[in-house]
RORO-558823 format. One record per residue (C-alpha): residue in one letter; x, z, y. Coordinates in Angstrom, 1 decimal. Each point is the difference from the previous one (the first is absolute). Layout:
[A,[X,Z,Y]]
...
***
This chain:
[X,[27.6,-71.0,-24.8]]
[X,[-4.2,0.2,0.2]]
[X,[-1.6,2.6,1.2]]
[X,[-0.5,2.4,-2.7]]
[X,[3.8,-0.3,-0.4]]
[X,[0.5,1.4,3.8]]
[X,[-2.4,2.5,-0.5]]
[X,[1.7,1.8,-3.6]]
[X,[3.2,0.0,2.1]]
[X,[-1.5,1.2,3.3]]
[X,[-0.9,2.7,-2.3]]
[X,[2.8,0.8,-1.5]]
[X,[2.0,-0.1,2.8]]
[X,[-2.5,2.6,1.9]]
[X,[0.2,2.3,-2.8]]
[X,[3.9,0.4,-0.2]]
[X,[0.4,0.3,3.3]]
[X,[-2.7,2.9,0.0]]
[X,[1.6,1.2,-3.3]]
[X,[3.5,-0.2,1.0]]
[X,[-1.6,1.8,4.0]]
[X,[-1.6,3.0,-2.1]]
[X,[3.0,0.3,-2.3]]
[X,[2.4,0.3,3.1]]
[X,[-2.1,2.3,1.8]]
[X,[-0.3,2.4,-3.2]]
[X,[3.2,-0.1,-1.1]]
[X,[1.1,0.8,3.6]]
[X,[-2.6,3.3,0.3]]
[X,[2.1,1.5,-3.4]]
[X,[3.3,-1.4,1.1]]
[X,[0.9,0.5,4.2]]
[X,[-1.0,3.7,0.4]]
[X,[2.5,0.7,-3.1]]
[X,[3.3,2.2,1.9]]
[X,[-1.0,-1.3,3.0]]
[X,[-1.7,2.2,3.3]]
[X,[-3.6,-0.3,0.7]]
[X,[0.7,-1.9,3.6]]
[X,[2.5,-2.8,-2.0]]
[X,[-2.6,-0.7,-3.5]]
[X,[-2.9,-0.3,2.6]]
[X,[1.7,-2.4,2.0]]
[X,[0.9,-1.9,-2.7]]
[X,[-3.1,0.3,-1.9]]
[X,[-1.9,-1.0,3.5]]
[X,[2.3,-3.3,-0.4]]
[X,[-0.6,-1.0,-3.4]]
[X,[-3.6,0.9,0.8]]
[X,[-0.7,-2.2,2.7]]
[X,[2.9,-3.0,-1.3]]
[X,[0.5,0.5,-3.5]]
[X,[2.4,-2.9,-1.1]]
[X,[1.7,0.4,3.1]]
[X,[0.1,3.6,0.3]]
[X,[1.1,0.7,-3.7]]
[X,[3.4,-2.9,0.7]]
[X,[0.3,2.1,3.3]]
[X,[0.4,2.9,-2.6]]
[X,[2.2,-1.3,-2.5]]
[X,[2.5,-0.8,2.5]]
[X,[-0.2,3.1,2.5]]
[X,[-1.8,2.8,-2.2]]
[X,[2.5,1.3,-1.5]]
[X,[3.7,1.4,0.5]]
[X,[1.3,-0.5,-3.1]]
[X,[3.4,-1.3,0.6]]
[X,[0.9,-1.0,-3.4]]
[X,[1.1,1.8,-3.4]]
[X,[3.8,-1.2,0.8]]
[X,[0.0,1.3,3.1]]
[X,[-2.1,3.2,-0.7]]
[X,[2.7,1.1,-2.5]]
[X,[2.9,-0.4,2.4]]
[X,[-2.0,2.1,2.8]]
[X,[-0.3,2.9,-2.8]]
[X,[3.5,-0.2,-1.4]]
[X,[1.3,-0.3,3.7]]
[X,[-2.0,2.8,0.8]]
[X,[0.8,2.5,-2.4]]
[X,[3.6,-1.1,1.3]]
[X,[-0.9,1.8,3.4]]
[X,[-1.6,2.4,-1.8]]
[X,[3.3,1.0,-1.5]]
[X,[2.2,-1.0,3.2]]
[X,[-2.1,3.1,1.5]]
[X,[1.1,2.5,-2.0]]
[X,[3.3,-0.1,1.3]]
[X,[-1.1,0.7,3.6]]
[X,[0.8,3.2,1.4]]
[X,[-2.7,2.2,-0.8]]
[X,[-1.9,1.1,3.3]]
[X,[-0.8,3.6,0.0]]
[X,[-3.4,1.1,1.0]]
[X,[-0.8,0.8,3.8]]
[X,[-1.9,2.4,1.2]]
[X,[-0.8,-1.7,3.1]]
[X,[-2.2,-3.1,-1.2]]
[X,[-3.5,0.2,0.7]]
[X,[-2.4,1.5,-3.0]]
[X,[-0.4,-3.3,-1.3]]
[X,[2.7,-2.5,0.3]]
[X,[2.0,1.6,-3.3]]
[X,[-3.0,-1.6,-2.0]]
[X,[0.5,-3.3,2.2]]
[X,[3.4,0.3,-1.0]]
[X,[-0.7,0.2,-3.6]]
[X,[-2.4,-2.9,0.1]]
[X,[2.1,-2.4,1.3]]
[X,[3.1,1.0,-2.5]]
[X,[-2.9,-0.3,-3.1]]
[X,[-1.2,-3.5,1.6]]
[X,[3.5,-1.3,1.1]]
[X,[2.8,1.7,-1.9]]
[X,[1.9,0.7,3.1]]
[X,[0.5,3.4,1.3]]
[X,[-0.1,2.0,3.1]]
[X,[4.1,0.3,1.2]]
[X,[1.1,2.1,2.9]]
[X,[1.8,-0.3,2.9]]
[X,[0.0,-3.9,0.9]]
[X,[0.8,-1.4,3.1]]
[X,[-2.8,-1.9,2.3]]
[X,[0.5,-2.5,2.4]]
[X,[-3.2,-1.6,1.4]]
[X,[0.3,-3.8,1.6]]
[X,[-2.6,-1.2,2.1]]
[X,[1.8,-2.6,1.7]]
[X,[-0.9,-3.4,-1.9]]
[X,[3.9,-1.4,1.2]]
[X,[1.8,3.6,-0.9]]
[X,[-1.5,-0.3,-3.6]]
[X,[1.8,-3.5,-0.3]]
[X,[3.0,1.5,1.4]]
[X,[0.3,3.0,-1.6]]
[X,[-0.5,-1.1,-3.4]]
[X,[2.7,-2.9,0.6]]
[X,[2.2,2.5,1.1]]
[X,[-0.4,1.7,-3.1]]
[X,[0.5,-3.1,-2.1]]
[X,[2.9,-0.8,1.7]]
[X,[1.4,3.4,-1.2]]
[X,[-0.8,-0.1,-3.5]]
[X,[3.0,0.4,-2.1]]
[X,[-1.5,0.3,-3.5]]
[X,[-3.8,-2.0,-0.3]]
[X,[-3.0,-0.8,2.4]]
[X,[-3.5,-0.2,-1.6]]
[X,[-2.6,-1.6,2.4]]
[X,[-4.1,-0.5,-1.0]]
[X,[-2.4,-0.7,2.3]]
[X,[-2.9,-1.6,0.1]]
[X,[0.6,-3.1,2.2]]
[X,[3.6,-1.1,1.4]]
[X,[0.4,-2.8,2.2]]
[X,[3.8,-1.7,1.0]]
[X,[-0.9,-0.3,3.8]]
[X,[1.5,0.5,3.5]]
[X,[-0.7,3.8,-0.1]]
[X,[1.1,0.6,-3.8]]
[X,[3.1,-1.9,0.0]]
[X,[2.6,2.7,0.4]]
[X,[-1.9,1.7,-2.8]]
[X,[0.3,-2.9,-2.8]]
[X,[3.6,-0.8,1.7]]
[X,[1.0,3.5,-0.7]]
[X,[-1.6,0.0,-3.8]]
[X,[2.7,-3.2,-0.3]]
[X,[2.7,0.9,1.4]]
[X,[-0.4,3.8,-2.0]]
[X,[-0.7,-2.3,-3.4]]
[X,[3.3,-2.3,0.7]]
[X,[1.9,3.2,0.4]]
[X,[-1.4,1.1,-3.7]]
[X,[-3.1,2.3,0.8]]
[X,[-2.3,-0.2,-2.2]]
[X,[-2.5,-1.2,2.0]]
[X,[-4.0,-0.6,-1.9]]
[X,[-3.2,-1.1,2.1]]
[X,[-3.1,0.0,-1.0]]
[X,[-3.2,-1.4,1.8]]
[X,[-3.7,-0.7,-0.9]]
[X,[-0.4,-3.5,-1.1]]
[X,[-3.3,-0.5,2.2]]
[X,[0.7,1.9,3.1]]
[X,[3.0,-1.8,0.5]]
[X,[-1.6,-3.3,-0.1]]
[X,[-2.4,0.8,2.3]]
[X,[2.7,-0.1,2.8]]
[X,[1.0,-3.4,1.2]]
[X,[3.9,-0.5,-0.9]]
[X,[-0.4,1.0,-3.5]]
[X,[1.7,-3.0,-1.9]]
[X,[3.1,0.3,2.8]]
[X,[0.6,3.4,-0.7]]
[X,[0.1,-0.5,-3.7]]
[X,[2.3,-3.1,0.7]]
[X,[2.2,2.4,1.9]]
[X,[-0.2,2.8,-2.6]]
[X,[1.2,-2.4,-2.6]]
[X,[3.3,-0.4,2.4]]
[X,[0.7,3.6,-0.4]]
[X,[1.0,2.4,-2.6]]
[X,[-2.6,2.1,0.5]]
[X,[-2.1,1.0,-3.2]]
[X,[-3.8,-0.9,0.8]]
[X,[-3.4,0.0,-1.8]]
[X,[-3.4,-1.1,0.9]]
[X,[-2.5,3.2,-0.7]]
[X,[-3.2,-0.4,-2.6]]
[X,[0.9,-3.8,0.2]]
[X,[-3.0,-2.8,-1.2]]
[X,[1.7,-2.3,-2.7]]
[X,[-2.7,-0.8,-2.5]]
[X,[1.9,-3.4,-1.3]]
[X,[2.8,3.2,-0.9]]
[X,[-2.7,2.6,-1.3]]
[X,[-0.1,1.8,3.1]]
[X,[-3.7,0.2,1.4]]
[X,[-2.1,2.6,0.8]]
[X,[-2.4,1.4,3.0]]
[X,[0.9,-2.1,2.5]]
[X,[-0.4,2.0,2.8]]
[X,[2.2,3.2,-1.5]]
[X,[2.6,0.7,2.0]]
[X,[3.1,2.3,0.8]]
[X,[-0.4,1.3,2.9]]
[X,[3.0,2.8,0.2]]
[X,[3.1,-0.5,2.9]]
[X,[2.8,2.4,-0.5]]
[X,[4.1,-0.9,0.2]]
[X,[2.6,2.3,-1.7]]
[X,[3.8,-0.2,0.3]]
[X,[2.5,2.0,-2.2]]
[X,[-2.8,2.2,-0.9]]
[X,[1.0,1.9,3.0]]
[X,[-2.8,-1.3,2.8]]
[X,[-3.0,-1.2,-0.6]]
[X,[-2.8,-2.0,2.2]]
[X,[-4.4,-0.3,-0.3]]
[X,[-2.8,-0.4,1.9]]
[X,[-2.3,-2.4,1.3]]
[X,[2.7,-2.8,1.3]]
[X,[0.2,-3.4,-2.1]]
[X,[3.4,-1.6,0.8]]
[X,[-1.4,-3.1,2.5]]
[X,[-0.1,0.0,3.4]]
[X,[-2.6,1.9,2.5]]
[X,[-2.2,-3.5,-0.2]]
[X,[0.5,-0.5,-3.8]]
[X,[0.9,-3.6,1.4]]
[X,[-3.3,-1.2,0.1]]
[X,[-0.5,-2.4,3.0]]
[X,[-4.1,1.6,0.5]]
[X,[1.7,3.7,0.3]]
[X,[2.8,-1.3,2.3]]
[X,[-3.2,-1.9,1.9]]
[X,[-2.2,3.3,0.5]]
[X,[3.0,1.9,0.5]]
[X,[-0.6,2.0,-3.4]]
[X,[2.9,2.3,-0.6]]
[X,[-0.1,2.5,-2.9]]
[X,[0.7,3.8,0.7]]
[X,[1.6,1.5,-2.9]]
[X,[1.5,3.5,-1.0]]
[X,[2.9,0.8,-2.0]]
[X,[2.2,2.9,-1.8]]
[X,[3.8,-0.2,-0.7]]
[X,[0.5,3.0,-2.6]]
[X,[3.0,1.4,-1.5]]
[X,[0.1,2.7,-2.5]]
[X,[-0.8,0.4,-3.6]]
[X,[-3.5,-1.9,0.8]]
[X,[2.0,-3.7,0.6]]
[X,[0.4,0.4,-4.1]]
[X,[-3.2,0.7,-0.5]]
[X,[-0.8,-3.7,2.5]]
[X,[3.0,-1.6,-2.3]]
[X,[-2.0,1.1,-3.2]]
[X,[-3.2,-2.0,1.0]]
[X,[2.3,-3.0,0.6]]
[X,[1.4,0.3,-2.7]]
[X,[-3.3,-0.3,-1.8]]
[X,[-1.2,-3.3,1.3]]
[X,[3.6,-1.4,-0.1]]
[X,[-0.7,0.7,-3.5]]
[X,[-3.4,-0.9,-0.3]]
[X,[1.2,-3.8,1.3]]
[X,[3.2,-0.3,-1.3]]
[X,[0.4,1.9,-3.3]]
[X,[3.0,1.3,1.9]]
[X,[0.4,3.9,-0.6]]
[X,[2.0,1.3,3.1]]
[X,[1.4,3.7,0.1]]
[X,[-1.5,2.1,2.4]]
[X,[2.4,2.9,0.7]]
[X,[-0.6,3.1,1.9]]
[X,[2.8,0.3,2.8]]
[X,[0.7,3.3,2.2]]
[X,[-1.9,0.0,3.5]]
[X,[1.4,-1.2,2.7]]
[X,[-1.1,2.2,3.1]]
[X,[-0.4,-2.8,3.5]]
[X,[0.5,1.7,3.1]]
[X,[-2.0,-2.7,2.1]]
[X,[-1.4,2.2,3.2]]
[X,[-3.4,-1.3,-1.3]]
[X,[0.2,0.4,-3.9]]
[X,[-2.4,2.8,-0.9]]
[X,[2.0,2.2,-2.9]]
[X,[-1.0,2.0,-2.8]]
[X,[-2.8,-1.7,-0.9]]
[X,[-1.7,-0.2,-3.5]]
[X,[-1.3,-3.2,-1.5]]
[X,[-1.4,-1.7,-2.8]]
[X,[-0.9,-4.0,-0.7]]
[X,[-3.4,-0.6,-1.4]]
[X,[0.4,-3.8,-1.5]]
[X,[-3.8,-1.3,-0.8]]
[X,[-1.4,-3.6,-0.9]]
[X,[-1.3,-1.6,-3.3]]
[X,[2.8,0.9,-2.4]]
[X,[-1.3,3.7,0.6]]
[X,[-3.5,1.3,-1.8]]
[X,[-0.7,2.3,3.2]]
[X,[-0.4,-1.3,3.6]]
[X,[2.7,2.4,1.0]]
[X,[0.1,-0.3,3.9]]
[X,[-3.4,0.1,0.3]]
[X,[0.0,3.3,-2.4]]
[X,[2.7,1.0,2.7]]
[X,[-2.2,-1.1,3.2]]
[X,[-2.9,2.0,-1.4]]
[X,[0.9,3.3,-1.0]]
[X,[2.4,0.3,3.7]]
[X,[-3.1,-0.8,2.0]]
[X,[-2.3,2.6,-2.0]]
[X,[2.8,2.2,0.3]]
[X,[0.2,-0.2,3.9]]
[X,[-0.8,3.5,1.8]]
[X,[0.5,-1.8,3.4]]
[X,[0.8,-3.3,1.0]]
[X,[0.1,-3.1,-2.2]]
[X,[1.8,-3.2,2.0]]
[X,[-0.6,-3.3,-2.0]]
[X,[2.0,-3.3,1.4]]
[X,[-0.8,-3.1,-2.3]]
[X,[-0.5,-3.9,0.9]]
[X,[-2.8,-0.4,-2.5]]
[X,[-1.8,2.9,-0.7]]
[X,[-2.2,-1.1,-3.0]]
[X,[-1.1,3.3,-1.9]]
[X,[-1.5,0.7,-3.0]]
[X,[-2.8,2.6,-0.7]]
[X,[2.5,2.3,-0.5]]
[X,[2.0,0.0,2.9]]
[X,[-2.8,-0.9,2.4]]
[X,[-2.0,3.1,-1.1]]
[X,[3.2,2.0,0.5]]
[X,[1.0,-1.1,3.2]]
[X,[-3.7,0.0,1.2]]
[X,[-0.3,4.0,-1.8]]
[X,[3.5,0.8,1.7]]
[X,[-1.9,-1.0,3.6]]
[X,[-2.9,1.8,-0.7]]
[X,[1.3,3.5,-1.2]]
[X,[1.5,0.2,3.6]]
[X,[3.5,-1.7,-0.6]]
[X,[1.7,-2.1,2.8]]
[X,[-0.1,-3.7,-1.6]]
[X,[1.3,-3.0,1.5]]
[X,[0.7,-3.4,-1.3]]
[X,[2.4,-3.1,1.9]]
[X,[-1.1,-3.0,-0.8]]
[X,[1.0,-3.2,1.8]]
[X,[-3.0,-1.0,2.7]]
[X,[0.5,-4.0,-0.8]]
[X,[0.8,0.0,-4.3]]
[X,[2.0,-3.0,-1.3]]
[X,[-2.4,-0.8,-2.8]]
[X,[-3.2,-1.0,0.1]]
[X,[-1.5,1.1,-3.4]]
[X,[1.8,3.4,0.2]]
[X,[-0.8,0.8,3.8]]
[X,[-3.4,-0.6,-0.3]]
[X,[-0.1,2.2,-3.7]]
[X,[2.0,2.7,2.1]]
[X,[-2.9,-0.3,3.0]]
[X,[-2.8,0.9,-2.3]]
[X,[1.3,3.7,-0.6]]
[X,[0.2,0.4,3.8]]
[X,[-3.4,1.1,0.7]]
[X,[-0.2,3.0,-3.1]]
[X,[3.8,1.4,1.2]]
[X,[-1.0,0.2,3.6]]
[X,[-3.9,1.3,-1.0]]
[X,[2.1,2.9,-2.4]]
[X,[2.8,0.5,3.2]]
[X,[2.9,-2.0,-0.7]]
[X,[1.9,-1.1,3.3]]
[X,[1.2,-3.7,0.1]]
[X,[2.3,-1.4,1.9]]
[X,[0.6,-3.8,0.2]]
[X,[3.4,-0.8,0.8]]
[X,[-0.4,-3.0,2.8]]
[X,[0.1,-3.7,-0.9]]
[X,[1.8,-2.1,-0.4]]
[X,[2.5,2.3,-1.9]]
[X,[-1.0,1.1,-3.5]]
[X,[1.0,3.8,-1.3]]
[X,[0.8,-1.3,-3.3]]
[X,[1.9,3.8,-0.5]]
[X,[-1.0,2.2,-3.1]]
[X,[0.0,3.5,0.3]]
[X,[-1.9,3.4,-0.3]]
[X,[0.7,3.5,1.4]]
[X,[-2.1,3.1,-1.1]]
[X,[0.2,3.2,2.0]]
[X,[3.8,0.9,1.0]]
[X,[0.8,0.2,-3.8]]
[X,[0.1,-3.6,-1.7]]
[X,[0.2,-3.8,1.3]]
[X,[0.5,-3.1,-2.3]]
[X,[1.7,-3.0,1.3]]
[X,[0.3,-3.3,-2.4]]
[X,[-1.4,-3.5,-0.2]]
[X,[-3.7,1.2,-1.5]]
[X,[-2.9,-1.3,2.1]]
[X,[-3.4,2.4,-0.4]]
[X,[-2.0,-3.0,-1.8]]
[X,[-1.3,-0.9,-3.2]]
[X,[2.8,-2.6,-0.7]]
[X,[3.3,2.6,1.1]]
[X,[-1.8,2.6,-2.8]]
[X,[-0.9,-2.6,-2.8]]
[X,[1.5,-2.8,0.2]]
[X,[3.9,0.1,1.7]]
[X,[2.9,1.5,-0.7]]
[X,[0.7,2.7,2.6]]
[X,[1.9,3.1,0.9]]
[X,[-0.9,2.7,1.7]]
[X,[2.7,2.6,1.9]]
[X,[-1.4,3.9,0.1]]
[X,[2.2,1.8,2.1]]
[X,[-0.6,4.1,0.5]]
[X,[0.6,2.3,3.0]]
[X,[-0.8,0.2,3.6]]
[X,[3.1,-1.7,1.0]]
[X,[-0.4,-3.1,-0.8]]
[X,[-4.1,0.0,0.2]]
[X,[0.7,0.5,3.7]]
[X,[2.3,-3.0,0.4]]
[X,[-2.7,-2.0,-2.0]]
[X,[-2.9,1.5,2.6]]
[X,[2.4,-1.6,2.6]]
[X,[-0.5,-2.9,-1.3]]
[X,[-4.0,0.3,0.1]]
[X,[0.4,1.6,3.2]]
[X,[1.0,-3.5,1.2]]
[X,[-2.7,-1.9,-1.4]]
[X,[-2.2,2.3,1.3]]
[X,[1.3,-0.7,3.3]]
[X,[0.0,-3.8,0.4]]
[X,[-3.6,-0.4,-2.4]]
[X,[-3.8,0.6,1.3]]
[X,[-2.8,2.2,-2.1]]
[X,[-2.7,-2.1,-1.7]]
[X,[-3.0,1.6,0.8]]
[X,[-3.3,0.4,-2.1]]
[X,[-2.2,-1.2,3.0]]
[X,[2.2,-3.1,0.7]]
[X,[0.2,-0.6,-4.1]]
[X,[-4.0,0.2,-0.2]]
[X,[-0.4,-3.0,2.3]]
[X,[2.2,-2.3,-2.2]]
[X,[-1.7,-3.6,-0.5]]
[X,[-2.1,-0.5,-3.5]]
[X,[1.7,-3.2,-0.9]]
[X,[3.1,2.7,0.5]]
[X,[-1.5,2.9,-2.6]]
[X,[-1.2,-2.9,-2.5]]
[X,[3.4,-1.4,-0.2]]
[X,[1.9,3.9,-0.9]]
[X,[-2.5,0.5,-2.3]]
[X,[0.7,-2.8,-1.9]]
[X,[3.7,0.0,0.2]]
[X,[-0.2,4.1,-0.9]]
[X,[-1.7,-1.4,-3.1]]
[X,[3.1,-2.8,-0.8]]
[X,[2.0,3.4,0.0]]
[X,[-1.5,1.1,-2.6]]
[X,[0.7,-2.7,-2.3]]
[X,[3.2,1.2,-2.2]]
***
């Protein structure tokens, strides 16, 4: 090839790789910001600005949460299933003794979630990681009828044994017994492929969650995930919270090493509000099956366990892609601005967005008691060091933290607003819990059982130490640098 020749083609190459550069970058100003927040288009634009080709593929395969048009349809028909289930609920009569605001709470989740508020549930609140593994196999073991069991990650291990056992033994007897579990998480805990082989032995009815076939059509945002953990049996008791279904080490040899244990809080309900759990199963059973299950609405069974709290009103809040609001974070938001007191915030990655930082940060600065448990060691390095760069505005605007001591990680969920209203479920306060997973969040009314979730701060409280501004302000550079950039990668959805 002479000269001339290398030169024409030098050319041409030069000028569609600038074409194709300035095409990407304008096609990505008119395209990101569309139905996107300001914080996640800006991130992404920043991305595609600085590595187009690069950025855009980055784009294409974690932009969006489109889950597909097959899939989108089953949500809304299984949905308006719920939607319909709820109507035959008992109808709860208005209080008088809810705070001004929390009727219009009420009302937003039923319009974002289709499940109402019911009365007069039962409340049981596990914080002993063993006793959650006991209880629910005790309650497995009892099931006459069906057992319905999702949760995020479940592991077949020393620990968890008596649990799977019990699913079995209940199936062999001719339970109905259905497990779900998400496809990812689970894989991400070493014995995956000899608890499938040992599922396979059993009658049990299992289903990997959002699963990643593409050679069988199924592909989409790889990094979508189902996040929810709740167990129902005869539609009678019900089970959520934080816990995944492993034991307290997730069987990873570096936790086991550190001596990393997870600390974990959990409900065991009974009451009208275990239908309204069964109906969100129910949902995904459907949306990865095809399977429509009955949900039926059974009498409430009152427990008279010396520590159940009784009486109380609930309502589920289910969230995550197949929804068009972010419902728990529509939840979060409105019960901290509607705090007249105290606002008590326990979450392992505490990743906000504008929205929540500026109402937590506002709650703190009109005079209102805020605190937030975080763990003082996180388990992930992208997230912990995303989480650290909020640190210095909440304690500037007032916010107590507390770090729970290393080398066990508070990987409990929960929120408690004045003595009126505490949620409880398996929804972290991050940017991926309100956009990208499934989740489901517990509100539960009255000072009762408020108190006994207080308790439960109470003891955090105890055992962690207060991060404080002048000790945050002397943090390494290399330190700041790296949150920054990581609180940016949160960004990206």
């Amino acid at each position: 090839m002479s000269a001339l020749d290398w030169t024409v083609l030098t050319l041409v190459v030069g000028w569609s790789v600038t074409v194709v550069d300035v095409t990407l970058r304008v096609v990505a100003l008119g395209v990101i910001p569309g139905n996107r927040k300001p914080s996640t288009g800006m991130a992404w634009l920043l991305l595609i600005l600085v590595l187009p080709v690069l950025g855009f593929v980055a784009f294409l395969l974690f932009g969006r949460t489109d889950l597909g048009r097959d899939r989108h349809a089953r949500q809304l028909r299984a949905k308006a299933r719920v939607r319909a289930r709820a109507e035959e609920f008992p109808a709860a009569e208005a209080r008088d003794d809810l705070p001004a605001l929390l009727p219009s709470v009420i009302a937003l989740n039923d319009r974002l979630g289709s499940l109402p508020l019911v009365h007069d549930n039962c409340v049981l609140v596990i914080e002993d990681y063993d006793e959650v593994i006991r209880s629910m196999t005790r309650t497995v073991a009892a099931a006459r009828s069906y057992v319905h069991v999702e949760f995020y990650i479940v592991a077949w291990d020393a620990l968890t044994a008596p649990f799977f056992e019990a699913m079995a033994d209940a199936a062999e007897l001719g339970v109905d017994v259905k497990l779900l579990f998400d496809h990812i998480g689970c894989r991400s805990v070493p014995g995956y492929r000899q608890m499938i082989a040992r599922l396979e032995q059993t009658r049990i009815q299992w289903h990997p969650m959002l699963p990643i076939k593409p050679l069988r059509g199924r592909f989409r945002r790889p990094d979508l995930r189902n996040h929810r953990k709740m167990l129902v049996a005869d539609g009678l008791v019900g089970f959520t919270g934080s816990f995944n279904v492993t034991e307290r080490g997730y069987n990873k040899p570096k936790n086991h090493r550190l001596g990393r244990l997870y600390v974990e809080c959990m409900v065991r309900v009974q009451g009208h509000i275990v239908a309204t759990l069964d109906s969100v199963f129910a949902m995904d059973w459907y949306a990865e099956t095809d399977e429509v299950l009955a949900v039926e609405v059974h009498p409430a069974i009152l427990d008279d366990h010396p520590e159940v709290v009784a009486g109380v009103s609930c309502q589920l809040v289910p969230s995550g892609p197949g929804f068009v609001a972010e419902n728990n974070l529509r939840l979060f938001t409105t019960l901290v601005y509607s705090a007249t007191r105290r606002i008590s915030i326990t979450s392992p990655y505490f990743v906000p967005d504008e929205s929540l930082l500026y109402a937590v940060t506002t709650a703190a600065q009109r005079g209102i008691d805020v605190e937030l448990f975080v763990s003082e060691l996180p388990d992930q390095f992208m997230v912990g060091h995303a989480q650290a760069s909020y640190y210095r505005a909440l304690l500037e605007a007032g916010v107590r933290i507390y770090l729970y001591p290393d080398p066990y990680i508070l990987h409990s969920k929960h929120l408690s607003v004045d003595d009126a209203v505490a949620v409880i479920g398996s929804s972290n306060m991050d940017m991926r819990s309100f956009a990208l997973n499934y989740e489901i969040s517990l509100m539960m009314l009255g000072p009762q059982v408020v108190r006994r979730i207080q308790a439960v701060e109470d003891g955090y409280r105890e055992v962690s130490r207060e991060l404080l501004l002048e000790e945050w302000s002397g943090r390494k550079p290399r330190l700041r640098y790296l949150d920054n950039v990581m609180r940016l990668t949160a960004a990206l959805q």
